[in-house]
C-alpha positions in Angstrom: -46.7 206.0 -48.7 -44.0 206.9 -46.3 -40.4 204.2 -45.9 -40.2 202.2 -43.2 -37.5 202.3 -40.5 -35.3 199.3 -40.2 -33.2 199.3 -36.8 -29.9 197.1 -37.2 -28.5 195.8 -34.4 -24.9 195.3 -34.0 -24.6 191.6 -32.0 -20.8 192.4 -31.9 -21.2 195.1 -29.2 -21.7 194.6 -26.2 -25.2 194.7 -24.6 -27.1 198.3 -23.9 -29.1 198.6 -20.8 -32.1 198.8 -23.5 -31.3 195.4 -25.1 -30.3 193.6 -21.6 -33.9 194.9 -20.3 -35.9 193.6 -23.4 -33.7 190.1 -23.4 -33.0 190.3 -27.4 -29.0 189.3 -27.8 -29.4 186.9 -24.8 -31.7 184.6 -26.6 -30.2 185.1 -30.0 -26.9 184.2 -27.8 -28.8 180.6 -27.0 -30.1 179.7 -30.1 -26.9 179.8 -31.9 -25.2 177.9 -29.0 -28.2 175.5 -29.5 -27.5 175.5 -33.4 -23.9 174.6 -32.7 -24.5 171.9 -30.7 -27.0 170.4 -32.9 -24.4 170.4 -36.0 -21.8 169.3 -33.7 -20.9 165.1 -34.8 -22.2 162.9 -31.7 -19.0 161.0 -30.6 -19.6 157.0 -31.4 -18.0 154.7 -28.6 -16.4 152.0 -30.7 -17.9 148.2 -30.2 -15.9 146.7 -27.6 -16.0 142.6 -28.7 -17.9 140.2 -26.3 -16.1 138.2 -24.3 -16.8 134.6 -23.9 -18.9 133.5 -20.8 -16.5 132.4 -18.2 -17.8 129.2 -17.2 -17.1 127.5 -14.0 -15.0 124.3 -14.1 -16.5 121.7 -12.7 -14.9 120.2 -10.0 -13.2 117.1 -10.8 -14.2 113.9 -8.7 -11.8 112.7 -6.1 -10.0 109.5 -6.8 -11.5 107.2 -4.0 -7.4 104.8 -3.3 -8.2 101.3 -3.0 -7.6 100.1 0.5 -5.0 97.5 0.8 -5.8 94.5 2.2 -4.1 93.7 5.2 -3.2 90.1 5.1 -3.1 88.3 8.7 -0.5 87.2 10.0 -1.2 83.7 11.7 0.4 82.2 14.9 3.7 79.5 14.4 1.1 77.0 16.4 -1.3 77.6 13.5 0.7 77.2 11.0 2.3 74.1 12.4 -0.8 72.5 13.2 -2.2 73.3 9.3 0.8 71.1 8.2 -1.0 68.4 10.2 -3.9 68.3 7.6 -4.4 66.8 3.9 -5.7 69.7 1.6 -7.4 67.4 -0.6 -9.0 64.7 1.7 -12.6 64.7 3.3 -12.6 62.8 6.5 -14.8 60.6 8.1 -16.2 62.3 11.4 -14.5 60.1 14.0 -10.8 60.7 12.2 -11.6 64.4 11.8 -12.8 64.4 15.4 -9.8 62.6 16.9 -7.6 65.3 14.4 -9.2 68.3 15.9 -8.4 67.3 19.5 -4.6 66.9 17.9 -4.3 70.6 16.4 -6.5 72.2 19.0 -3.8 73.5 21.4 -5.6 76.0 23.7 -5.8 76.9 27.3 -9.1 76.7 27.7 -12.5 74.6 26.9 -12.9 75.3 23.3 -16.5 75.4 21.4 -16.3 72.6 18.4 -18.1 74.5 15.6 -19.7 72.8 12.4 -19.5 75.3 9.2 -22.3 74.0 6.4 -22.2 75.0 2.5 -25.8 74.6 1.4 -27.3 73.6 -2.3 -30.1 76.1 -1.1 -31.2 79.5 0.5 -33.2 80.2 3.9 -32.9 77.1 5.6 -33.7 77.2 9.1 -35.5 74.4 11.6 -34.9 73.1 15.4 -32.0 71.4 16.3 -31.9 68.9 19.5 -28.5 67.7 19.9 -28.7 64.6 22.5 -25.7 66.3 24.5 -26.2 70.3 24.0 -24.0 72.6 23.1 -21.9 72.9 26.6 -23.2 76.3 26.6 -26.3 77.2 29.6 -28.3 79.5 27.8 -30.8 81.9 30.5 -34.6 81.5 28.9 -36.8 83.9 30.2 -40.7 83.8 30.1 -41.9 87.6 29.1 -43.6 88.9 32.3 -44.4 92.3 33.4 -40.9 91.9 35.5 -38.9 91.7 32.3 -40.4 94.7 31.0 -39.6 96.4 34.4 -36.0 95.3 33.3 -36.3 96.4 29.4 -37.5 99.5 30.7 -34.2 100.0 32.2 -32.4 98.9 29.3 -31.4 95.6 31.1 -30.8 92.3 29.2 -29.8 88.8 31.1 -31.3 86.7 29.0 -30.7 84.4 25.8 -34.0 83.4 24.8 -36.9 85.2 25.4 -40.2 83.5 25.3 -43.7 85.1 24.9 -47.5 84.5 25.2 -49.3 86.0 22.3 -50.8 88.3 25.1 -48.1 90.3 26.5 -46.9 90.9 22.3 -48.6 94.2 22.4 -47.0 95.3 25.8 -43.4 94.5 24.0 -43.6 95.8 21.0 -42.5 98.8 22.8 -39.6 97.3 23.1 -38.7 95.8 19.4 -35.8 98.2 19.3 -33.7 97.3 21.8 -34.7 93.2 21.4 -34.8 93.1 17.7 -31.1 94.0 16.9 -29.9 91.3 19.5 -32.2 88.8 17.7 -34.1 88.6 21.2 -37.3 89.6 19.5 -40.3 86.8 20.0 -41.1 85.7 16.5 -43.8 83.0 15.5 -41.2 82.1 12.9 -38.5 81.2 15.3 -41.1 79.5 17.6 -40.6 81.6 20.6 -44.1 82.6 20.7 -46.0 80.1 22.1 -49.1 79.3 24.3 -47.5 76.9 26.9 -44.1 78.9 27.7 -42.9 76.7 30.3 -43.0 73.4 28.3 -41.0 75.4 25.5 -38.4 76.5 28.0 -38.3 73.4 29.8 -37.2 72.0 25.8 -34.9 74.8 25.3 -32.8 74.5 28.0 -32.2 71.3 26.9 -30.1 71.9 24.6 -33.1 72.6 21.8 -31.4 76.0 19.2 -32.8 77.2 16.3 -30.5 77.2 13.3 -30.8 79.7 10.2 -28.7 80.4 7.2 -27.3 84.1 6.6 -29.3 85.7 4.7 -27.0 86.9 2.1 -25.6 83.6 1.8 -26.3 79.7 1.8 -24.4 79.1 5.1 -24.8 77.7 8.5 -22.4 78.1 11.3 -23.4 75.7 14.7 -21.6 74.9 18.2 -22.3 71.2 18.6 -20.3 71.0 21.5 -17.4 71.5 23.6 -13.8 69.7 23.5 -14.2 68.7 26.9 -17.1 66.3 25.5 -16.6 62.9 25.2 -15.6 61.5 21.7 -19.2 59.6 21.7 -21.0 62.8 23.1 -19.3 64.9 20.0 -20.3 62.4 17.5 -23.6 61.9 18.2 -23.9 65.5 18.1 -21.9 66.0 14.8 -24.7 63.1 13.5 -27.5 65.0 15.2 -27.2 68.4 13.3 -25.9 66.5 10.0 -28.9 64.4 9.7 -31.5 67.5 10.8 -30.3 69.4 8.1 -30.2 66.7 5.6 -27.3 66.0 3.7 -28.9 66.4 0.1 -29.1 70.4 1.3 -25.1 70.2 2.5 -22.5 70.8 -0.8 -19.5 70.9 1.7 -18.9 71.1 5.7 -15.6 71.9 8.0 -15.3 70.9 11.5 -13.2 73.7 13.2 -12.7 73.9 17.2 -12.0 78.2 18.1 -8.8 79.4 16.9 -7.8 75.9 15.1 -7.7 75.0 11.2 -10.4 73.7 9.4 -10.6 70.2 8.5 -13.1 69.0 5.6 -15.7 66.4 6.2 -17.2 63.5 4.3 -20.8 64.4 5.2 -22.4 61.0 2.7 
């Protein structure tokens, strides 16, 4: 048998146009590039530590400053006429009467007011003091004329009386009354079926009284300083007896801008 030919091939020289045509070195060029780059180590990126979360600080509440309480500063004539009263004494009500005309020194017709500390809570009733208040109060029957004027957002009344037929027609209106305490309530007695004889009784000198409703007080006008010193004291005995005294724990007699003076109300 005849020996075979074996061509060598020198990759060291550079290409002939025989090898470049059939494409030989070129790929034996890329597979040893491919080779190297295999065997070549893959760089490692070193492990950066975590860092902690950053967490947001919560915002720190504001320190609310107490207001200061402003302390008022009363008149000389106030405090002269306080050093007119004994602290620790209850007075009869024709004493404390004749002292309240003494420290009342105004320049105009002052309201005598009667301040009640009660034994119990939501108290309320009708009060008909022989001599009124000194006050006129306007009551108005509810007509289709005062809703005109509601309409309009006009009030010139104190009292406002109401048939159980026109309620429908004025509930329209419980906004603006309500707040005022102009409302018509069955409760107060303002809604009534003979208006007239229940304004007739109301301008009088007939008032509602209620205690507040977060506290067992009652505050009342029984009059006017211009009043007589019977008038005022069958007034003062008017509203003490309505009310009972079992239901009073203390009461002051006051006239506007005047001290206090405590009563004996047994």
């Amino acid at each position: 048998m005849g020996k075979k030919k074996i061509a060598v091939v020198d990759l060291s020289q550079s290409d002939t146009p025989k090898l470049k045509a059939s494409g030989t070195r070129s790929q034996k060029l890329k597979k040893a590039k491919q080779s190297k780059k295999l065997e070549a180590p893959i760089p490692v990126k070193p492990i950066e530590p975590k860092q902690p979360l950053k967490t947001k600080a919560k915002p720190q509440a504001k320190k609310v400053k107490a207001k200061k309480r402003i302390k008022h500063s009363r008149s000389k004539r106030y405090l002269a006429a306080k050093t007119k009263l004994d602290k620790t004494k209850a007075y009869a009500p024709k004493p404390a009467l004749k002292l309240l005309r003494d420290i009342s020194q105004v320049n105009f017709d002052a309201s005598v007011e009667l301040h009640l500390n009660l034994s119990v809570d939501k108290l309320s009733g009708e009060l008909e003091l022989p001599h009124g208040t000194g006050k006129t109060q306007t009551v108005e029957i509810a007509s289709d004329k005062t809703l005109t004027k509601l309409k309009n957002g006009q009030i010139d009344f104190d009292v406002l009386i109401a048939e159980p037929k026109i309620m429908p027609k004025l509930a329209k209106y419980a906004k603006l009354l309500g707040p005022k305490g102009l409302m018509p309530n069955p409760k107060v007695g303002t809604i009534t079926d003979k208006p007239e004889a229940l304004k007739k009784k109301l301008s009088l000198g007939t008032s509602r009284y209620k205690s507040e409703p977060k506290a067992p007080l009652i505050h009342l006008v029984i009059g006017k300083l211009s009043f007589k010193d019977n008038q005022l004291e069958a007034n003062l005995a008017t509203a003490i007896s309505t009310i009972k005294p079992k239901n009073i724990t203390s009461a002051y007699l006051c006239s506007s801008m005047s001290p206090s003076i405590k009563l004996a109300v047994n």
